[in-house]
PAZA-154833 format. One line per field, with one value per residue (C-alpha): residue number from 0; chain; x, y, z. Coordinates in steps of 0.001 Angstrom, whole numbers. Example, Ala and Ser with C-alpha at 12.3 -4.5 7.8 and 13.67 -1.06 7.14 Angstrom:
2
n [0;1]
chain [A;A]
u [12300;13670]
v [-4500;-1060]
w [7800;7140]
***
This chain:
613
n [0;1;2;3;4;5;6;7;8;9;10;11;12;13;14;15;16;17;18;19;20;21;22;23;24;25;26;27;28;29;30;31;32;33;34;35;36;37;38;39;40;41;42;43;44;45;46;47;48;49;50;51;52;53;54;55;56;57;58;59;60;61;62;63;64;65;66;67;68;69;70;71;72;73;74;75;76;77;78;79;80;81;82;83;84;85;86;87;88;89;90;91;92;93;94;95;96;97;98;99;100;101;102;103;104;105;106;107;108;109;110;111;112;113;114;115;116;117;118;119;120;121;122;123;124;125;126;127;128;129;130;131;132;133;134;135;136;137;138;139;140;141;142;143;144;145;146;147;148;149;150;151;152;153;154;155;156;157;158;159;160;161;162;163;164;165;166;167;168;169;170;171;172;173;174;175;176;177;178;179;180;181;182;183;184;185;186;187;188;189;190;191;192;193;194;195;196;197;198;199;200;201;202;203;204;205;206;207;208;209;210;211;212;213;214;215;216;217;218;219;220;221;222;223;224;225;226;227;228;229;230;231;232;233;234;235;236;237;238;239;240;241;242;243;244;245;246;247;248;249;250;251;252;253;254;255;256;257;258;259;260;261;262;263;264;265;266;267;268;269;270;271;272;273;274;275;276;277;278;279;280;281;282;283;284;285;286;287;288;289;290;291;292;293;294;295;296;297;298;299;300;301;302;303;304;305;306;307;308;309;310;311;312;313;314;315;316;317;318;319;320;321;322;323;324;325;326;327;328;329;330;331;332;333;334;335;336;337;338;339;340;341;342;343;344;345;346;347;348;349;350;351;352;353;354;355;356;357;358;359;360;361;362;363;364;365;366;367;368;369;370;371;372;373;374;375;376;377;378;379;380;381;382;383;384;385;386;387;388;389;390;391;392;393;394;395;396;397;398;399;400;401;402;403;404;405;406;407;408;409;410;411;412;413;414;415;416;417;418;419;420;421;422;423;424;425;426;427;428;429;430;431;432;433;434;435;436;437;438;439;440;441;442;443;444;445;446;447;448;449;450;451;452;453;454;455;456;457;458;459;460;461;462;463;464;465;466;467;468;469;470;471;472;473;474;475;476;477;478;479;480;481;482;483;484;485;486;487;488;489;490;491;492;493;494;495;496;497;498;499;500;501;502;503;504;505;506;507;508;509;510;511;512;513;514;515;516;517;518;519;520;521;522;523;524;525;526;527;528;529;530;531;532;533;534;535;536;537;538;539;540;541;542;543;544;545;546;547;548;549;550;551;552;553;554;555;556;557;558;559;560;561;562;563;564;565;566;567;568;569;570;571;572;573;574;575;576;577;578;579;580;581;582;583;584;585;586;587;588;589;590;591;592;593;594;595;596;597;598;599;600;601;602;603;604;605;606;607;608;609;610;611;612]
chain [A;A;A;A;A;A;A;A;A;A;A;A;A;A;A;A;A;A;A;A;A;A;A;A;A;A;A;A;A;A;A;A;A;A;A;A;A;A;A;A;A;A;A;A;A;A;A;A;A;A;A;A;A;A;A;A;A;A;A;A;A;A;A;A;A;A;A;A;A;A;A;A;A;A;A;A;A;A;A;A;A;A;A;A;A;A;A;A;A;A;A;A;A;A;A;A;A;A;A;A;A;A;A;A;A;A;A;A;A;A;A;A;A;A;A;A;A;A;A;A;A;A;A;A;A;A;A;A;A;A;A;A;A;A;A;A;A;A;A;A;A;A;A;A;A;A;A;A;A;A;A;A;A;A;A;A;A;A;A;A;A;A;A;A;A;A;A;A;A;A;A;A;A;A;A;A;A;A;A;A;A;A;A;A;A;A;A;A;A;A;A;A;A;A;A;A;A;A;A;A;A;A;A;A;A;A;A;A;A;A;A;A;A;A;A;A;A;A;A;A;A;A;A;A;A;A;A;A;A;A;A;A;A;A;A;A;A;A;A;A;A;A;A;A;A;A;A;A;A;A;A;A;A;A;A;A;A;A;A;A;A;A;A;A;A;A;A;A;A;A;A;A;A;A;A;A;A;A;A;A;A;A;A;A;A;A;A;A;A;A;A;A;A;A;A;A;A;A;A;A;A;A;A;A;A;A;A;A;A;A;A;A;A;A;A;A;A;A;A;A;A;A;A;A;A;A;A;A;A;A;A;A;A;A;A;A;A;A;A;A;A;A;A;A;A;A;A;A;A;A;A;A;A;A;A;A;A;A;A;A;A;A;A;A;A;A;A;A;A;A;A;A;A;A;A;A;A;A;A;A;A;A;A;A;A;A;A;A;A;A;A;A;A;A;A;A;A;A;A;A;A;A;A;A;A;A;A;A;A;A;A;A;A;A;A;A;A;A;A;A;A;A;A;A;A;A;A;A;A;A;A;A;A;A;A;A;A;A;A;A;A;A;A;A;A;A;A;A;A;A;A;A;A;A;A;A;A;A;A;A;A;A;A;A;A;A;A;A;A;A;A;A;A;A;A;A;A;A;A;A;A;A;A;A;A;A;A;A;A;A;A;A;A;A;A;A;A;A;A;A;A;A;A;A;A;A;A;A;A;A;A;A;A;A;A;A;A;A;A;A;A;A;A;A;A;A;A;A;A;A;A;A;A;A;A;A;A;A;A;A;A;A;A;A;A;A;A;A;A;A;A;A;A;A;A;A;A;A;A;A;A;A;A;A;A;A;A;A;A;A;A;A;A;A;A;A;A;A;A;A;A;A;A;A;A;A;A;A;A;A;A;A;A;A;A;A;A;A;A;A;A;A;A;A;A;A;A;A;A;A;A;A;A]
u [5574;3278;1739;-1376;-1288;-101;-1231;664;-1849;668;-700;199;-980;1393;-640;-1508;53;3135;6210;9512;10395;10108;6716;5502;6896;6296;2440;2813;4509;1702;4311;1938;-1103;-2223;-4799;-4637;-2576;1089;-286;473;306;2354;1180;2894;5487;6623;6957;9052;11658;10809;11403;15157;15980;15088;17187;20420;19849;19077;21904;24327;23037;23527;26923;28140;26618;23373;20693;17025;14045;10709;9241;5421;4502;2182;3728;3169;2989;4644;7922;8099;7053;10379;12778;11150;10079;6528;6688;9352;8329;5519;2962;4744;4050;457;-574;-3953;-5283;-7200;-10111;-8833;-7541;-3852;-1648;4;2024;2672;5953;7895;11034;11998;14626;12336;11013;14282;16147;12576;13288;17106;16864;14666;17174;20399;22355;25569;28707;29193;25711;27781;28000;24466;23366;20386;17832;14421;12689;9171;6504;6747;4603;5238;2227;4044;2383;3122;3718;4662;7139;5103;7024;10205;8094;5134;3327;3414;6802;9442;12593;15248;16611;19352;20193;23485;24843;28126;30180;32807;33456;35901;33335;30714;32560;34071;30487;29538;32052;30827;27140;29172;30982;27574;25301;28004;28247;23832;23576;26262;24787;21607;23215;23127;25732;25717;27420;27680;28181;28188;24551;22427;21360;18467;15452;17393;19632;23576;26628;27352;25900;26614;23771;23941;22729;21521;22027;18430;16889;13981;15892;15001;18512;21430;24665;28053;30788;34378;36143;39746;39086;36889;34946;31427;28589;24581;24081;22325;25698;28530;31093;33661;36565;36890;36567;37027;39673;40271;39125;42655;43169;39558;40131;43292;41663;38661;40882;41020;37312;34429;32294;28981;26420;22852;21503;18505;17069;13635;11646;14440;13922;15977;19374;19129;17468;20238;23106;21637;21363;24415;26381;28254;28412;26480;29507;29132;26059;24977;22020;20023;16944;14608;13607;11591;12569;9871;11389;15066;17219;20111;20168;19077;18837;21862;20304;19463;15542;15376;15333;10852;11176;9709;11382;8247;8715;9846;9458;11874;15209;14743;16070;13846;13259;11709;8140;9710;12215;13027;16281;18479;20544;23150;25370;26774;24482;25430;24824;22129;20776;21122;17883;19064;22426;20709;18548;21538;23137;20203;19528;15708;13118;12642;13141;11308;11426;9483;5715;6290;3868;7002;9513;8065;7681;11835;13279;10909;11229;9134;11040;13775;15757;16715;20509;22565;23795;21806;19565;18983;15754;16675;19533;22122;23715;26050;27041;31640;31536;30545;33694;35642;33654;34840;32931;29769;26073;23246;19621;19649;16523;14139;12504;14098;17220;20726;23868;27503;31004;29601;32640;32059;33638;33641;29970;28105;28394;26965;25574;27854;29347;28375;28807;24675;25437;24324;27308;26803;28172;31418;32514;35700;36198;37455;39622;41351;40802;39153;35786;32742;29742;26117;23765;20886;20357;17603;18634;18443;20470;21505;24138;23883;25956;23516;25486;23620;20425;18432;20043;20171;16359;15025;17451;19138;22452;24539;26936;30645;33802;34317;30427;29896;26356;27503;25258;25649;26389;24019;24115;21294;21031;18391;17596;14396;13567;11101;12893;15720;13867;12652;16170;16900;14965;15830;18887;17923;15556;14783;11890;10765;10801;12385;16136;16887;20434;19819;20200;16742;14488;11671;12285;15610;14468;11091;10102;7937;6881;5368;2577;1891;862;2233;6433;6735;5093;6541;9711;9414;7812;11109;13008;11032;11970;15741;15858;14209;16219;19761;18189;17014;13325;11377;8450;6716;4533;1802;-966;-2650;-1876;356;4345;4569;2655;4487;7419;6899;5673;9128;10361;8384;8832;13207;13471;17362;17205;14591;13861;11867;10716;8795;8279;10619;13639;12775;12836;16705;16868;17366;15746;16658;17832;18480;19422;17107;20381;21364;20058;20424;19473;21033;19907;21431;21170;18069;20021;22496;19846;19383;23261;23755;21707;22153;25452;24996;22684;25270;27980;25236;25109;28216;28873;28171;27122;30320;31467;32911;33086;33052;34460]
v [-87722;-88427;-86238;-86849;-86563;-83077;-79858;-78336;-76354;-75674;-72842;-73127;-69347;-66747;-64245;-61056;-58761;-61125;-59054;-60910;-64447;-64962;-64092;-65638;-68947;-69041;-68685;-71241;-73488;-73553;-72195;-68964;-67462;-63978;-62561;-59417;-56556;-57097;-59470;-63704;-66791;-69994;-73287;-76413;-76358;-73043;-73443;-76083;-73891;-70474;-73395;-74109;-70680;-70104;-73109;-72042;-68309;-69979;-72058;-69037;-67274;-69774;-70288;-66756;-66931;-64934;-65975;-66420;-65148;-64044;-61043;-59650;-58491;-56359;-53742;-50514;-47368;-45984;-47534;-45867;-42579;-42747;-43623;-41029;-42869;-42567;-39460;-40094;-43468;-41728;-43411;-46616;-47336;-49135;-47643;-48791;-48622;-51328;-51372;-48929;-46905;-47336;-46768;-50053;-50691;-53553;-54042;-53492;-53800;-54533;-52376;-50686;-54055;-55549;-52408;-52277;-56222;-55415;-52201;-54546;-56851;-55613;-54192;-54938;-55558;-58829;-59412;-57890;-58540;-59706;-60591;-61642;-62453;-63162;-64739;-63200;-61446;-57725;-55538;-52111;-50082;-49398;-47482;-49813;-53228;-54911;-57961;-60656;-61711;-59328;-56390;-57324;-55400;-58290;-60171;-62517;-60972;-62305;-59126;-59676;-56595;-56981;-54733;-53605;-52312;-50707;-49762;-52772;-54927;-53471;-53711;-57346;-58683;-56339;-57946;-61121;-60883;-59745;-63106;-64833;-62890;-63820;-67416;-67263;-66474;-68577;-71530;-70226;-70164;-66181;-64103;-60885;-57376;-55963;-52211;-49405;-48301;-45326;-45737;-44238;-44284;-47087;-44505;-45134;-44705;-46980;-49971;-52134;-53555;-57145;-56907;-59052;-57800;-57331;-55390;-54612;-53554;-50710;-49560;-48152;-49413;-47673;-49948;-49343;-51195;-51350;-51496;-53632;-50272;-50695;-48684;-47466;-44470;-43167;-43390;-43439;-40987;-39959;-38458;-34698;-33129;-28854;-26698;-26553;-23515;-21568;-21429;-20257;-17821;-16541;-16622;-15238;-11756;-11313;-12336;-9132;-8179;-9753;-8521;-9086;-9986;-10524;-13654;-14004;-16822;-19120;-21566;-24669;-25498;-26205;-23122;-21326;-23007;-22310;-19109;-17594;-20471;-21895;-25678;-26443;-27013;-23340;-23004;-22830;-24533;-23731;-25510;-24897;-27993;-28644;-30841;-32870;-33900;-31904;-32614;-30680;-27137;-24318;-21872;-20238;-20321;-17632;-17672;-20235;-18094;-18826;-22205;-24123;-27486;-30499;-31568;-35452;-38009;-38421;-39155;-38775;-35766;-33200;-31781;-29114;-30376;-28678;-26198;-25008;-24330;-23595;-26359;-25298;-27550;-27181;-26958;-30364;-32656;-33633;-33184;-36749;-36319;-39156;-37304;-34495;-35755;-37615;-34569;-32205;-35244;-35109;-37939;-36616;-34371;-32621;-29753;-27135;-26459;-23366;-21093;-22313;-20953;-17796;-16338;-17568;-16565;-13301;-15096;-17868;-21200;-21091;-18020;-18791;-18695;-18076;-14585;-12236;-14898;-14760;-15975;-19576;-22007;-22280;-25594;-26313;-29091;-29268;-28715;-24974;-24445;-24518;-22265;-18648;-17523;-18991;-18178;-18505;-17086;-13472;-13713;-11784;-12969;-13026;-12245;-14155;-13135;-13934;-13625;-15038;-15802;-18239;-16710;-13199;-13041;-15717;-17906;-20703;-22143;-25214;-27248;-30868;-33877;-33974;-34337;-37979;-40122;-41544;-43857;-42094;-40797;-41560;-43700;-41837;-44968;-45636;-43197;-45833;-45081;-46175;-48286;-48780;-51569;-52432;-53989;-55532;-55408;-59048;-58014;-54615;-54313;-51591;-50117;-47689;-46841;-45003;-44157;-46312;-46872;-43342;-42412;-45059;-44914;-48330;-48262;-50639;-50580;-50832;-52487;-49163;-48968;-45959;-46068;-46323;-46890;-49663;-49117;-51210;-53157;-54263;-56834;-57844;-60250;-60344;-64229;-63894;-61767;-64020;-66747;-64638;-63598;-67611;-67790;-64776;-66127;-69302;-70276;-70960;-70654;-74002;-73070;-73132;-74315;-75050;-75075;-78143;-76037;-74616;-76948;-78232;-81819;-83283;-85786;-86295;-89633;-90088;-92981;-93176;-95578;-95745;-99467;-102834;-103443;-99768;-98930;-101676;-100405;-96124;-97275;-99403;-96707;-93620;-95755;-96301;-92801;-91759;-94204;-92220;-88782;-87701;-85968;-87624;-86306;-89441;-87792;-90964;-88696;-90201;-87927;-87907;-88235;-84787;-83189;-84553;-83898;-80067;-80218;-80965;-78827;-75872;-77013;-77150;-79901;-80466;-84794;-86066;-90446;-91516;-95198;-97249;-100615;-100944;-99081;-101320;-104660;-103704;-102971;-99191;-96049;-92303;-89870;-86174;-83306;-80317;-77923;-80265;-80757;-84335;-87418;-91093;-94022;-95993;-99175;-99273;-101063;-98285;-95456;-94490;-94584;-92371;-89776;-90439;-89488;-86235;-84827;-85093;-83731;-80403;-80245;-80131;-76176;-76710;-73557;-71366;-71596;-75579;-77316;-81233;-82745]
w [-9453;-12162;-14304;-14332;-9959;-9857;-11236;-14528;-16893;-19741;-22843;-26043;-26368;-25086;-22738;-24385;-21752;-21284;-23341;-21819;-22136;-18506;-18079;-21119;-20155;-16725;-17981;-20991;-18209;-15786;-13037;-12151;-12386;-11892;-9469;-10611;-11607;-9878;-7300;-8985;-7686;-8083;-9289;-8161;-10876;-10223;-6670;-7307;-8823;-6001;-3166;-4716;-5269;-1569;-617;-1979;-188;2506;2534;2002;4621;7380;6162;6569;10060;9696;11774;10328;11610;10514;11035;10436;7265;9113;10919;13402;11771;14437;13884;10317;11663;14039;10894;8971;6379;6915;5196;2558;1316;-646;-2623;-2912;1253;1582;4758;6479;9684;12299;13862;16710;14318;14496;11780;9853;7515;4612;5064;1813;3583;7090;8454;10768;12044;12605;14176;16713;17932;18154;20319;23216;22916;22502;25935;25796;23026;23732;21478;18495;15700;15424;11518;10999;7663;7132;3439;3180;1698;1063;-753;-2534;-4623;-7948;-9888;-12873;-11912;-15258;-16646;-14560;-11302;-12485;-10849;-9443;-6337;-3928;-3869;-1932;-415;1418;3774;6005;8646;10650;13700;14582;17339;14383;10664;10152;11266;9485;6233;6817;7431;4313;2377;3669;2323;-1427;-1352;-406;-2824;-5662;-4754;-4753;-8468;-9660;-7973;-10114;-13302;-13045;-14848;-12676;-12669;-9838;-9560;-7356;-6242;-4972;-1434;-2379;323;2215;3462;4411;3160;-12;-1360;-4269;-6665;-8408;-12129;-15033;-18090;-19568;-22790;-20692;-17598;-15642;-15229;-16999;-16487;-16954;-17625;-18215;-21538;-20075;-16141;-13965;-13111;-12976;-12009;-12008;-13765;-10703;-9217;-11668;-11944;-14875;-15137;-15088;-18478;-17020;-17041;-13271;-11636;-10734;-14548;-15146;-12930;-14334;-18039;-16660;-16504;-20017;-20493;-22371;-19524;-19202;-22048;-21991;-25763;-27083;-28333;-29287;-29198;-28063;-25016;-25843;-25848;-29748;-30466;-28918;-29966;-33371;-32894;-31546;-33831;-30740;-28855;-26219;-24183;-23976;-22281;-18974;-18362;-15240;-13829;-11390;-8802;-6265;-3202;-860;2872;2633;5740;4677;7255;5114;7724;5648;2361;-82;-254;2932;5831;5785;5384;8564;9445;9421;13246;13528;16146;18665;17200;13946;11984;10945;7711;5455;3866;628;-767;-3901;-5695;-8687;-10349;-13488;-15115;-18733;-21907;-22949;-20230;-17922;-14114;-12456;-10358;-7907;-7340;-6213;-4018;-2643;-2255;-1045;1712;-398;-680;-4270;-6275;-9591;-11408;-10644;-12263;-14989;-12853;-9891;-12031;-13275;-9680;-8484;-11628;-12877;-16602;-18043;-18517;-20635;-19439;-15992;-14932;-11876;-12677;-9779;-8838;-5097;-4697;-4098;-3250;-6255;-6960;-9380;-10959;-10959;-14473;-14172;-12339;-15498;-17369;-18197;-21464;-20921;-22644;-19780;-19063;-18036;-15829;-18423;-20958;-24359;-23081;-22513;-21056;-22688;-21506;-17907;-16018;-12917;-9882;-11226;-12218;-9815;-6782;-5765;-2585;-3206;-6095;-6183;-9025;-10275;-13732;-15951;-17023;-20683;-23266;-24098;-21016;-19392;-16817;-13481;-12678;-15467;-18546;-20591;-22534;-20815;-22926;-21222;-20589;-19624;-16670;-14112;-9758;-8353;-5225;-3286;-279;2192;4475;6720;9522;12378;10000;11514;14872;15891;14462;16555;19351;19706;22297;24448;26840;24809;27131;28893;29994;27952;26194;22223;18855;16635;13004;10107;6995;5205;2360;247;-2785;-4651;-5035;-7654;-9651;-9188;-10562;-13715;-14698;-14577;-17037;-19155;-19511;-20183;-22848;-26364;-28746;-27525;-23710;-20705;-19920;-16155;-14944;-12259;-9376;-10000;-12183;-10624;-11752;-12598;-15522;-17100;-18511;-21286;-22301;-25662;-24405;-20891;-20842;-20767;-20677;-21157;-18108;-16577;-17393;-16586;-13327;-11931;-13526;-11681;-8241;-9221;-10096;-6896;-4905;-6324;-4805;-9094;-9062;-11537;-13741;-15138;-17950;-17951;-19694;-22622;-24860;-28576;-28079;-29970;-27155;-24502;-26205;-26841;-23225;-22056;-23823;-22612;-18883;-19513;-17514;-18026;-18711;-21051;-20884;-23840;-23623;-26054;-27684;-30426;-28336;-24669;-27369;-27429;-24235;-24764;-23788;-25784;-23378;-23989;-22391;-22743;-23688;-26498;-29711;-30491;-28635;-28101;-27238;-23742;-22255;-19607;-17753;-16624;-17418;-13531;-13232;-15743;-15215;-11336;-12148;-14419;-12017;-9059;-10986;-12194;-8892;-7219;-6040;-2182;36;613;-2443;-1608;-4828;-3736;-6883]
***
């Protein structure tokens, strides 16, 4: 392809709302251009690069046996009304309507879709397993799309949704999609973590996310120095650090009775600590929350017995519109929000508006604590357990309580883990300290069991004719963010560097003057290259060799040709490689064979992992 013939508007300034290498340089690069905010389009270069990354999940796919299709981007309403997530989504779910004025949705995922075609299809469980995956558009209303194609509104996905007559097949196919989604970002040049993952609105019963270490990531990783544990803080754990509760209990014995104090003016943790000259360790902090779309049963509940259930269509569970309740955990650590919502069976959950808390707890904010409150559900976080001398909020304003004992001087509803692991924390595996990072999703693996299955009633007939319901996995991989993190990871100040798998062209020749011998000359050696299988960018503009140079630079194409007079009167061309610093000069002669050959060998990993060398 020559240059001048296709379409590659390259910027020498970086865009003003362009922050991460990736979305400066696919800009600079002429690979995209945006439409508007979140929504971007890709220019011929780019899509170059998108089409390869799709290849190789493509590729991985078919060889673990999953079967593509392609669904509608568009899709009924009504099919996200019976999973429930009509509702729960939230903002994030464009809805619109037609001219009839039936509810649709833009799909920004495609369980719902998938699970619909598989219920009219699926009788019998000889059909099972059935995997199958789909590449296309989604489209999700975030509230701040940002970092170019790394989170944009409108975006690619590869989601794969498999079906299964058991748990051991469920989890071998599961384990399946791992291998696959591992062997996908090596052949990418990726260097992933994966870790154990929040289900989060997707439902099921575990999941594993694949992360790139980023600065700018949206995540928080907690990683274990001395074991292979790995995990997002949404979902990590640590190892205890309580006094287990039969020797609270047996201290608690010997404990003051409760006392109520006063202490004016204080409402933080600080302020109190500094106060009554103790650690926060000693505190019991209690919070008020609100929950939207609960499905736990809270018929039971303190402070419940009004709430009304929101009905749900057919099949799908129902759930309370919202409900409030108590969460404590010690002084010095924090609620984990997505815990609790995990644990509550919630949408979401916040804490509660001041006026909320004033009218549960009788206090303004700052003195609420589970000692004789029975106005709402208490949780507690397992850290509470071992607490026998504890400081908390006394329900009145300006007033604590010390010497609260739990077990002697408070319940609670139930004990859960809902508190934040940190940097520093100990890993539950192995005892080792845990360190954080920063890190972006590329991939997530689900396993969703019957949450889909049984909301939207899918069945067939098992070996004994019995009408059973198939268990789920889902799988998805963001391509575009995939192709960002490429090139987060690889780059200099001068621009893009493609591992082969990915680069839009394999070699770019330049020749210093495109005219006489020296065109002569890149134009056999664009058709030898071509003829070996290399993709060839034949930079013919007439423009300075510095230009052209930085050019190549910027685009990362991984071989670089250089021909020109005085090198072609030797018969030799320079040839670099974009990851090296320092160039040499070859024979023309075997120039095609050479880089023929590099190529090949960059390009060697075969789907499933087969390495042909």
């Amino acid at each position: 392809m020559k240059f001048s013939q296709t379409f590659i508007p390259t910027l020498r300034e970086v865009p003003g709302d362009a922050v991460i290498a990736s979305h400066q340089l696919m800009f600079r690069a002429g690979m995209i251009r945006k439409l508007s905010n979140g929504l971007f389009a890709y220019l011929p270069l780019g899509l170059r690069s998108f089409r390869k990354v799709e290849r190789i999940v493509r590729e991985e796919m078919n060889a673990i046996g999953s079967l593509e299709i392609k669904s509608t981007v568009i899709v009924p309403g009504e099919l996200w009304k019976e999973s429930g997530r009509w509702d729960s989504m939230g903002e994030s779910l464009l809805r619109l309507k037609n001219r009839l004025g039936s509810d649709f949705v833009v799909s920004p995922t495609a369980e719902e879709a998938v699970t619909s075609i598989v219920r009219d299809e699926l009788s019998s469980y000889r059909q099972l397993p059935l995997s199958l995956y789909q590449i296309n558009t989604k489209y999700r209303d975030e509230i701040r799309p940002r970092y170019g194609v790394m989170r944009g509104r409108e975006f690619t996905m590869k989601d794969a949704y498999s079906f299964h007559a058991s748990e051991e097949n469920l989890d071998k196919h599961y384990q399946a999609q791992g291998r696959a989604y591992r062997r996908i970002f090596e052949r990418c040049g990726l260097t992933v973590i994966p870790v154990r993952a929040d289900s989060g609105a997707m439902g099921g019963s575990g999941s594993e996310e694949f992360m790139v270490e980023s600065e700018i990531g949206d995540n928080t990783l907690l990683l274990c120095k001395n074991c292979g544990y790995s995990a997002n803080v949404e979902k990590a754990e640590c190892k205890p650090d309580f006094t287990p509760l039969s020797q609270v209990q047996t201290a608690a014995s010997h404990i003051l009775p409760v006392e109520k104090i006063d202490t004016p003016e204080i409402k933080t943790i600080e302020e109190l600590c500094a106060f009554l000259k103790t650690d926060a360790k000693n505190l019991i902090k209690t919070l008020i929350y609100k929950a939207i779309n609960v499905e736990l049963d809270l018929s039971s509940a303190p402070g419940c017995k009004t709430l009304i259930k929101r009905k749900a269509a057919p099949g799908a569970p129902a759930c309370y519109g919202e409900a409030f309740f108590a969460v404590a955990i010690r002084g010095d650590l924090d609620v984990n929000e997505v815990k609790l919502a995990a644990v509550l069976k919630a949408a979401e959950v916040n804490l509660a508006a001041d006026t909320d808390v004033d009218r549960i707890t009788g206090a303004p904010v700052g003195f609420a604590g589970p000692v004789g409150l029975d106005t709402v559900p208490v949780i507690i976080d397992q850290t509470i357990t071992g607490m026998n001398d504890a400081v908390t909020g006394a329900l009145e304003k300006d007033k604590h309580y010390r010497h609260v004992s739990y077990g002697r001087d408070f319940s609670a509803w139930f004990t859960a883990d809902i508190r934040t692991v940190k940097a520093g924390d100990r890993c539950q595996a192995c005892g080792g300290e845990l360190y954080e990072k920063k890190g972006n999703e590329l991939g997530h693996i689900f396993k969703l069991g019957k949450k889909y299955t049984q909301s939207m009633g899918v069945s067939y007939l098992d070996e004994n004719g019995k009408s059973q319901m198939p268990l789920m996995g889902c799988y998805g991989i963001g391509l575009d963010r995939t192709l960002a993190s490429i090139i987060e990871e690889h780059h200099d100040e001068q621009g893009i560097i493609w591992p082969m798998s990915t680069a839009p062209y394999h070699a770019i020749i330049i020749p210093i003057k495109y005219q006489g011998q020296v065109q002569e000359a890149c134009d056999k050696l664009v058709s030898e290259l071509e003829q070996a299988g290399v993709e060839v960018l034949l930079d013919d503009r007439n423009e300075r060799a510095g230009i052209k140079f930085n050019d190549a630079d910027l685009l990362g194409i991984p071989w670089r040709i250089v021909a020109g007079d005085k090198n072609l009167a030797a018969g030799m061309v320079e040839v670099k490689q974009r990851s090296e610093k320092e160039a040499r000069l070859i024979p023309l002669t075997r120039t095609a064979a050479e880089i023929a050959g590099a190529v090949s060998d960059a390009l060697q990993l075969q789907p499933n992992g087969k390495d042909q060398r």
